[in-house]
C-alpha positions in Angstrom: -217.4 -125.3 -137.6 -213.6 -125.8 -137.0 -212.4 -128.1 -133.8 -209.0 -125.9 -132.9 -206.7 -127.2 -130.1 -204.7 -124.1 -128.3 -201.3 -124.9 -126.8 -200.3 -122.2 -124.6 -204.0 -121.5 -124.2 -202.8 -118.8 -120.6 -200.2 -116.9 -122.3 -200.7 -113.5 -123.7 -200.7 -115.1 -127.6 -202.9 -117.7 -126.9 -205.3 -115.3 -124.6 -205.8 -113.0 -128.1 -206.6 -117.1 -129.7 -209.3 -118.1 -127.1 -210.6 -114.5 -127.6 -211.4 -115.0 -131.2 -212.6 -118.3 -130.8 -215.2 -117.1 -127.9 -215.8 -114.4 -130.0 -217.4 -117.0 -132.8 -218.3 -120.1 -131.0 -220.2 -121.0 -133.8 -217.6 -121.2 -136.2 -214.6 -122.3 -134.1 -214.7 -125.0 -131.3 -212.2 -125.4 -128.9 -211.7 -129.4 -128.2 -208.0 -129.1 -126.4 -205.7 -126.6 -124.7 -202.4 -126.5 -122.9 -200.6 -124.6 -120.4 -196.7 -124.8 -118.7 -198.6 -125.6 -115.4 -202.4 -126.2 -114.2 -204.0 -122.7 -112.8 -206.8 -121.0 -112.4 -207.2 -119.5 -115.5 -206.2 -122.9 -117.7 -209.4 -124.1 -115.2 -211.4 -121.5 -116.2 -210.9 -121.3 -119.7 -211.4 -125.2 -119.5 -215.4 -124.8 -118.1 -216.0 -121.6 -120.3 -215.2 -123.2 -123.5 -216.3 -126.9 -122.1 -213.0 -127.9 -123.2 -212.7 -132.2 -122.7 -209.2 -132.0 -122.8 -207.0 -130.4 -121.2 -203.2 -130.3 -120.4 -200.6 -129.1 -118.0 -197.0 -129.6 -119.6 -195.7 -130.2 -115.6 -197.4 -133.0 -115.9 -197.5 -135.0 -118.7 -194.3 -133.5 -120.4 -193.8 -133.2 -124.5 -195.8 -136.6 -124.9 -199.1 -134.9 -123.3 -198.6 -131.7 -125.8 -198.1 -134.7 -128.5 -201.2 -136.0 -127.3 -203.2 -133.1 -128.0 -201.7 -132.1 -131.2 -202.6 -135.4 -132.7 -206.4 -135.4 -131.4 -208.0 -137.2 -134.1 -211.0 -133.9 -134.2 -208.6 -131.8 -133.7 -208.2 -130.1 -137.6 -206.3 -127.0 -136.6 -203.5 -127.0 -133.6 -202.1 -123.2 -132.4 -198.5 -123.2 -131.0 -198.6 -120.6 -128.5 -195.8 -121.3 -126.0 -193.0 -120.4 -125.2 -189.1 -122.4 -125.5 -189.1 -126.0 -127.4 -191.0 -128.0 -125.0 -193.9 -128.1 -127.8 -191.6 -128.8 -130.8 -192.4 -132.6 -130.8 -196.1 -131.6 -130.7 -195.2 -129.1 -133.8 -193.7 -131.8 -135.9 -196.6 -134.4 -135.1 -199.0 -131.9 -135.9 -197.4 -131.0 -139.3 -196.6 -134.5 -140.4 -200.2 -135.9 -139.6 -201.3 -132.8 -142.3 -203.0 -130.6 -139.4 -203.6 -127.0 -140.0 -201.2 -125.0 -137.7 -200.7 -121.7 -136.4 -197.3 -120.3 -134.6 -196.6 -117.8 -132.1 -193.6 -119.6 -131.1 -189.9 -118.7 -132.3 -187.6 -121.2 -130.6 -189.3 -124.3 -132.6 -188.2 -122.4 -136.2 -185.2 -120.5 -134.7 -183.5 -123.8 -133.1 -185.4 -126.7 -135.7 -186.2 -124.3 -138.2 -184.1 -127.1 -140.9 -186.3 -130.3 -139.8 -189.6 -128.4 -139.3 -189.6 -126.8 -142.0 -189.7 -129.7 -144.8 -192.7 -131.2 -142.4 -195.2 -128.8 -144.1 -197.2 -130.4 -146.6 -199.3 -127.9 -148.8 -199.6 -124.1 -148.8 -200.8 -122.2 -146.1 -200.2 -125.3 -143.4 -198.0 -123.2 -141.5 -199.6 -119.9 -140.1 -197.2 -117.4 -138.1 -199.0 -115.6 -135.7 -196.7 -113.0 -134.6 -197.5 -109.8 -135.9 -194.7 -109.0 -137.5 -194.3 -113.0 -139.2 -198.0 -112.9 -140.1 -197.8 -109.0 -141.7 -195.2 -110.4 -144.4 -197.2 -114.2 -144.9 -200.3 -111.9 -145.9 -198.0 -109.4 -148.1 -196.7 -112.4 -149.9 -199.6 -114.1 -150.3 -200.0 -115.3 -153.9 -196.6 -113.5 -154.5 -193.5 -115.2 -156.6 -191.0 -115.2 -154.2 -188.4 -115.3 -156.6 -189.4 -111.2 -157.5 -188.8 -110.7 -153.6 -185.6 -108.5 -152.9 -186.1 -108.0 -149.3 -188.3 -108.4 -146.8 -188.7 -106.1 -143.2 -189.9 -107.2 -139.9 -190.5 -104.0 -138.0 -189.8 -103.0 -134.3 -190.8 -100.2 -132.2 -187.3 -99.9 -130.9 -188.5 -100.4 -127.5 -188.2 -98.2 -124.6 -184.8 -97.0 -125.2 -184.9 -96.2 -128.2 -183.0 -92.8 -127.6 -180.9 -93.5 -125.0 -177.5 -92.9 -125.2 -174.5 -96.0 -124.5 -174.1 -94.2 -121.0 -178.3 -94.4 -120.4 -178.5 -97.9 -121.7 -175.9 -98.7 -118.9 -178.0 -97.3 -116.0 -181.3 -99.3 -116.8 -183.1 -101.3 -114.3 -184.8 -104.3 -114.5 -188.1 -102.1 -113.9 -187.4 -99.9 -116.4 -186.5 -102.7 -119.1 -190.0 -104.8 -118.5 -193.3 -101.5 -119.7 -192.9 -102.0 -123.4 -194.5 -99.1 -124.9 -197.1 -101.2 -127.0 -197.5 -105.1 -126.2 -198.2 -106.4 -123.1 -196.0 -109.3 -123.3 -193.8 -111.8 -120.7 -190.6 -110.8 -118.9 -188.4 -112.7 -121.0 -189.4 -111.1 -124.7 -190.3 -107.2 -123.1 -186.7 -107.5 -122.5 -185.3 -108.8 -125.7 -187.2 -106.2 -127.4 -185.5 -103.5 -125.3 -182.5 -105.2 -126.3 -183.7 -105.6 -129.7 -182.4 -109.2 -129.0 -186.0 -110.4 -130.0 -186.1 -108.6 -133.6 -182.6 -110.1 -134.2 -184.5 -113.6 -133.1 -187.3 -112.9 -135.5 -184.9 -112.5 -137.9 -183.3 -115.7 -138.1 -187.3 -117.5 -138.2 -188.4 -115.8 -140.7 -185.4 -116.5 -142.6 -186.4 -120.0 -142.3 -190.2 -119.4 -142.7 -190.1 -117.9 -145.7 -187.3 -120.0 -147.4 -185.3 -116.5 -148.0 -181.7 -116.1 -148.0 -180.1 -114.1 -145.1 -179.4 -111.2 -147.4 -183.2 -111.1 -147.8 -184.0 -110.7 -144.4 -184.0 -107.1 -142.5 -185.8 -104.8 -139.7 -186.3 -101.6 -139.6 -187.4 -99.7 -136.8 -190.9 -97.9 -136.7 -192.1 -96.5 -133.8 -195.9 -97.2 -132.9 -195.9 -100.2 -134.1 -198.6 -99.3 -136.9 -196.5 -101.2 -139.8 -195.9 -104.5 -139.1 -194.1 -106.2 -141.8 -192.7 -104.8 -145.6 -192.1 -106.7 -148.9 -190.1 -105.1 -151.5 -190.0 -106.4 -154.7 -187.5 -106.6 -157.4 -189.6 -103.4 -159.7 -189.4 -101.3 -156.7 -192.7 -101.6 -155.6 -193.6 -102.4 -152.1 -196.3 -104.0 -150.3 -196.8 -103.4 -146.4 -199.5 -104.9 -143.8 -200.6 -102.0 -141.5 -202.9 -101.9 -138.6 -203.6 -101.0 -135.3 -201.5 -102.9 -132.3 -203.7 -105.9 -131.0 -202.7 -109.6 -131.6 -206.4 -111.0 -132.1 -205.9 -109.5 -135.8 -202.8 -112.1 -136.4 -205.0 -115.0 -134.4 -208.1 -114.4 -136.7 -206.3 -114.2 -140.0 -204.2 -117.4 -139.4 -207.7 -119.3 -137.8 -209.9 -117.8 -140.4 -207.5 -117.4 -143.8 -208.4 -116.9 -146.4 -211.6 -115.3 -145.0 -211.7 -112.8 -142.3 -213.9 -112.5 -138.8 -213.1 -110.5 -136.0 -215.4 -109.7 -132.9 -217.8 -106.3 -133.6 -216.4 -103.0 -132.4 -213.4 -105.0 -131.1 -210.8 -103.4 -133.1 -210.0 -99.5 -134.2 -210.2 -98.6 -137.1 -206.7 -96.9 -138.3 -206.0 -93.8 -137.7 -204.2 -92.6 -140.8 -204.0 -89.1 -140.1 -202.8 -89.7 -136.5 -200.2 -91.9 -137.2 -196.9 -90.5 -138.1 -195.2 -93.2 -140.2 -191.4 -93.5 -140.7 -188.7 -95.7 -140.6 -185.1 -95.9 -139.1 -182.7 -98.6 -139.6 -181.5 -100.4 -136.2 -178.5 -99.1 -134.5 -176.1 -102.2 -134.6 -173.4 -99.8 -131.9 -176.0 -98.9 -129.0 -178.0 -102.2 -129.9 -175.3 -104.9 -131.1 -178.4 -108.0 -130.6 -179.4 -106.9 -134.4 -175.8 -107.4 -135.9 -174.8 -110.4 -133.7 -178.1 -111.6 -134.6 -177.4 -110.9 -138.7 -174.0 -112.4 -138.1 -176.1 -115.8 -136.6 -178.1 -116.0 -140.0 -175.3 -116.4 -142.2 -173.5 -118.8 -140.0 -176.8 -120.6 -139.2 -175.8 -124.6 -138.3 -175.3 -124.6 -134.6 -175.4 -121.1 -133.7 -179.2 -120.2 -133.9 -179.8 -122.7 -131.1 -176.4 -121.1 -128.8 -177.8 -118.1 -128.9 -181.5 -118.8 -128.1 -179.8 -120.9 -125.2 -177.0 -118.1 -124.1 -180.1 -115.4 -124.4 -182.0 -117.0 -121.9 -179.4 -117.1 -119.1 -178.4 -113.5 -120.4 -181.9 -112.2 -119.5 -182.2 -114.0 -116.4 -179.4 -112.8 -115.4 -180.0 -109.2 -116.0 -183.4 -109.8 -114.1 -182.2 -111.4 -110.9 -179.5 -108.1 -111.1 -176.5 -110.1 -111.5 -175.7 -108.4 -115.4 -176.5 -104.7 -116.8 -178.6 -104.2 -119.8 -175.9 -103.4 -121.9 -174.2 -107.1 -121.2 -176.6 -109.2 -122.2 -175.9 -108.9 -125.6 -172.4 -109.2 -124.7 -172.7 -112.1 -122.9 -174.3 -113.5 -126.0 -171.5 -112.8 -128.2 -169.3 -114.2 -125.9 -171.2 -117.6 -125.8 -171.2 -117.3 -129.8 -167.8 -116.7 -130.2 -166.2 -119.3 -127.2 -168.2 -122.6 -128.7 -166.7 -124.7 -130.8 -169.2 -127.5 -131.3 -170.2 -129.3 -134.5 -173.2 -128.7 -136.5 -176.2 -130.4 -135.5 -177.5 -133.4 -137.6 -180.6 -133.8 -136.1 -183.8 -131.7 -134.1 -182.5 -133.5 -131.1 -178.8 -132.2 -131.8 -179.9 -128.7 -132.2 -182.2 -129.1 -128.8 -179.1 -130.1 -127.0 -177.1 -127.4 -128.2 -179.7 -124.8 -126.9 -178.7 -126.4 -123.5 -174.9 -125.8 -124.4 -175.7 -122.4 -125.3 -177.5 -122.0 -121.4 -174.1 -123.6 -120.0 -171.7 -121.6 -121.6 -173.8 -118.2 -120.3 -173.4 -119.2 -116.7 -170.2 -120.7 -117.0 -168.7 -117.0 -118.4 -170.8 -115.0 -116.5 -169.3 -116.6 -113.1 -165.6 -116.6 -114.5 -164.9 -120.2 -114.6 
């Protein structure tokens, strides 16, 4: 029996979490969760797991996430939220030698260089994400110095083969059915965009320790190949599997070992599934390369453009932007800063609120 805390216990990551852990109560008990706000689902999840603690971040802010992180029976803590309220939590967790799993990019893409040194022993840190969690299983017991490249994959979204003067016409409505995940507003669009791959980029650049140069995506529509390693003899080794995040949730709560709920998941289909790759298009989707251009820079401009992203997409969704500028609005934001490189996790924080600033002051023209 493993006691398992779940912070951002509502979301659509940490839903695939609490289904795993219902799915083998006797194996994995739930003793906290966490949600941006109380609900009726946080309240339900609360009596069906007979949770005793429980958290709404409205309420008792970064220290209450803290809190929970640091529960003395608490042996494994999942990051499932969104933005960098939960980055405190993150860094308690890892320092007090806890177990953690994480579905969240802003707390690697923004703190990625005072994180990072927090993890104590192998395996610690478990990425959830499919793609993140595809290449930690491919390296497993690998030598990373005989890795050449590595490749986060992307189904290239809904517009995948829309033409500059079709990207131009999308709607908000359009831009938010992804044609596999069922995801929030804000990351349906930057994977339209391909403004979230480009973001995936730059963590697992600092997951994995790897050089910029060693980081890539490749698109692969379907979504049945989620990561690729290549290796210095040529050889590759890929993760594949059908779309459905409990996979990612069980191997990071179970690793090495693996238990998934009976008849919950399909086995692949390897004649149906078509499997090729493309490289991104930087010219119709320009989030890759700005994003490739943010990975070599790295100091403060992982945090500007997390910040300046944000805005971008809100933007877009309230109708005040097209699709095509929020990428350009991005740039802009990238380019017009001229701020010094952050010292500190609480530097690069506030520069992920000079990134927001920037957005709306060149969106309105002042």
């Amino acid at each position: 029996m493993m006691n398992v805390a779940v912070i951002g216990a509502t979301g659509s990551v940490g839903s695939s979490v609490m289904a795993v852990c219902e799915s083998w109560p006797e194996k994995l008990n739930v003793v906290g969760i966490a949600a941006n706000r109380r609900s009726r689902k946080l309240q339900e999840l609360a009596e069906k797991f007979r949770v005793p603690n429980v958290y709404a971040f409205e309420e008792s802010g970064e220290a209450g996430l803290e809190e929970l992180a640091l529960l003395p029976e608490a042996e494994h803590v999942v990051f499932a939220s969104s933005g960098t309220g939960a980055i405190k939590a993150l860094c308690a967790a890892l320092k007090a030698g806890k177990t953690v799993s994480l579905a969240n990019k802003e707390s690697i893409v923004v703190g990625g260089p005072w994180v990072m040194p927090l993890v104590k022993y192998p395996e610690q840190l478990r990425p959830v994400d499919s793609e993140h969690n595809a290449i930690w299983q491919c390296l497993h017991g690998e030598d990373k110095s005989f890795v050449r490249k590595i490749y986060l994959t992307a189904s290239g979204g809904p517009f995948r083969e829309f033409t500059n003067d079709e990207l131009k016409m999308v709607t908000p409505e359009m831009a938010l059915k992804h044609p596999v995940w069922d995801m929030g507003a804000k990351i349906t669009i930057d994977s339209a965009t391909l403004m979230n791959k480009g973001i995936e980029l730059i963590e697992a650049m600092y997951l994995f320790g790897l050089d910029a140069g060693k980081v890539d995506a490749l698109i692969s529509p379907g979504s049945f190949v989620h990561g690729l390693v290549e290796f210095e003899d040529g050889s590759v080794k890929m993760l594949a599997a059908e779309p459905d995040m409990k996979l990612p949730a069980g191997a990071c709560l179970f690793w090495p070992e693996r238990y998934f709920p009976a008849g919950s998941f399909k086995r692949p289909d390897f004649v149906r599934h078509d499997v090729r790759f493309y490289e991104p298009d930087e010219t119709r989707f320009p989030a890759i390369r700005i994003a490739r251009e943010v990975m070599r820079k790295k100091g403060a401009y992982p945090a500007l453009l997390v910040g300046a992203d944000e805005v971008a997409v809100s933007m877009f969704l309230e109708g005040r932007i097209g699709f095509a500028d929020i990428a350009g609005l991005v740039e802009e934001v990238l380019s017009s800063c001229s701020v010094s490189e952050p010292e500190s996790l609480d530097d690069a924080i506030a520069l992920l609120e000079t990134g927001k600033r920037e957005a709306v002051k060149i969106a309105s023209g002042s």
